[in-house]
DRENLOVEX-552931 format. One record per residue (C-alpha): x, y, z; residue in three letters. Coordinates in Angstrom, 1 decimal. Example, Ala and Ser with C-alpha at 12.3 -4.5 7.8 and 13.67 -1.06 7.14 Angstrom:
[[12.3,-4.5,7.8],"Ala"],
[[13.7,-1.1,7.1],"Ser"],
//
This chain:
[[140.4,128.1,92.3],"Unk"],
[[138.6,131.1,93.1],"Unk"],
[[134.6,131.4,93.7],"Unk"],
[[133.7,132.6,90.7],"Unk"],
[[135.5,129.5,88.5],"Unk"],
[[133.6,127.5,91.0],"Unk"],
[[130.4,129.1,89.5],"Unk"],
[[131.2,128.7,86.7],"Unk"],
[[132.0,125.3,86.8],"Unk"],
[[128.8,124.4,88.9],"Unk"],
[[126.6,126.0,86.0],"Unk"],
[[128.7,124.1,82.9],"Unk"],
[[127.6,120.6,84.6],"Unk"],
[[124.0,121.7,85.3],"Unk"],
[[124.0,123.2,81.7],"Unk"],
[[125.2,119.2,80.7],"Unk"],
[[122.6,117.3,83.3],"Unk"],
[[120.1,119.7,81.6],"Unk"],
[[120.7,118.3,77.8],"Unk"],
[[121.1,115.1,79.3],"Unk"],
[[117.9,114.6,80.8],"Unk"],
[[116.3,116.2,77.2],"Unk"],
[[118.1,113.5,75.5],"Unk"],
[[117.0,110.6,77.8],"Unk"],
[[113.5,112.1,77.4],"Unk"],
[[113.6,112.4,73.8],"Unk"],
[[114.6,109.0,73.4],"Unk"],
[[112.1,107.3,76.0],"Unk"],
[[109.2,109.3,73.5],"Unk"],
[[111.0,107.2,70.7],"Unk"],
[[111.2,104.2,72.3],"Unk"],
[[107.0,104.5,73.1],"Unk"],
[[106.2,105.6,69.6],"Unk"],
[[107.8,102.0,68.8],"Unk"],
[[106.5,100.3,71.1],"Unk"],
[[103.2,100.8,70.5],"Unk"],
[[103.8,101.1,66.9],"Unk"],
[[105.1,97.4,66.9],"Unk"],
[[102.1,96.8,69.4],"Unk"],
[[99.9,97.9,66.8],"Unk"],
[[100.9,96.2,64.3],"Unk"],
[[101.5,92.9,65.4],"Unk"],
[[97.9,92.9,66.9],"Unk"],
[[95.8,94.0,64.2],"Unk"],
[[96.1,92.0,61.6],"Unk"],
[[95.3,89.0,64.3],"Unk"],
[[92.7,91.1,65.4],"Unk"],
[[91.6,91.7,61.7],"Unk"],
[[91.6,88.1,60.9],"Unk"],
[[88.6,87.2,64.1],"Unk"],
[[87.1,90.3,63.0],"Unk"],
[[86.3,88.9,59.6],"Unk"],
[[86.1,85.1,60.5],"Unk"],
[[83.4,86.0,62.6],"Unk"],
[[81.7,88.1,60.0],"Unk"],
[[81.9,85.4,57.1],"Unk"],
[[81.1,82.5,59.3],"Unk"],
[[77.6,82.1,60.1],"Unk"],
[[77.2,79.9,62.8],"Unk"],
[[76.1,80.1,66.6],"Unk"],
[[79.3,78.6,68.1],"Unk"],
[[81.3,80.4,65.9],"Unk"],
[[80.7,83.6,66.7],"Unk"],
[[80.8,82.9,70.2],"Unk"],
[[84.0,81.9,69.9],"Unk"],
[[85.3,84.7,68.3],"Unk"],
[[84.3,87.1,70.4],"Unk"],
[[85.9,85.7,73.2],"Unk"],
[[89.0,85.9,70.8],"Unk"],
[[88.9,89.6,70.0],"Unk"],
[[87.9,90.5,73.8],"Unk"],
[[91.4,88.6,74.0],"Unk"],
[[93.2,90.2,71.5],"Unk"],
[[91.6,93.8,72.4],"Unk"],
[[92.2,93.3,76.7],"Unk"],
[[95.9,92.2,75.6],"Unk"],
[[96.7,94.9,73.6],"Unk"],
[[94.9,97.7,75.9],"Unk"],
[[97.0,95.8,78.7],"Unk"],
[[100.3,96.0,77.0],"Unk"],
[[99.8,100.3,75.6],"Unk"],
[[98.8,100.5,79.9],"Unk"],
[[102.1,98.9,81.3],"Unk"],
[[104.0,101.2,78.6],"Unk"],
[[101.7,104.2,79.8],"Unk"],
[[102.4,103.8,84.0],"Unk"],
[[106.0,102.9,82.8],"Unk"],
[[106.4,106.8,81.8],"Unk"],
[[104.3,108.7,83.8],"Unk"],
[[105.7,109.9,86.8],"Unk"],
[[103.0,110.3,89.4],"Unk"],
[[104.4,112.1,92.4],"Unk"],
[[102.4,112.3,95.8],"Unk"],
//
């Protein structure tokens, strides 16, 4: 092998590590979009449901209740798009 195959060569398996890495990123912007696709709709309709409990029940205790409920609901969902968020960010010192 002569220095120029070895060029060659070298450039052919950055060319590969290059698509490569497009391809894992592609598919980790995939996999988020599902994520918090499924995130969002597995929570809102629970979050729907207090929503309108609390609006059509009129009492004290009641509404208390569920607004501890959505403040649940809401934290639990912010908390779960968060850990997917720090998961893929790089942050580099």
């Amino acid at each position: 092998m002569n220095l120029q195959q070895l060029k060659q060569d070298n450039e052919k398996t950055t060319q590969e590590e290059s698509g490569l890495r497009k391809t894992i990123i592609n598919m980790k912007g995939t996999f988020s979009l599902l994520y918090i696709l499924t995130n969002t709709l597995v929570g809102y309709p629970f979050l729907l449901t207090a929503a309108l409990l609390k609006l059509v029940i009129p009492f004290d205790f009641s509404r208390k209740f569920f607004t501890r409920i959505l403040n649940i609901i809401a934290t639990t969902w912010l908390d779960i798009n968060n850990f997917l968020y720090k998961k893929n960010t790089r942050c580099e010192n």
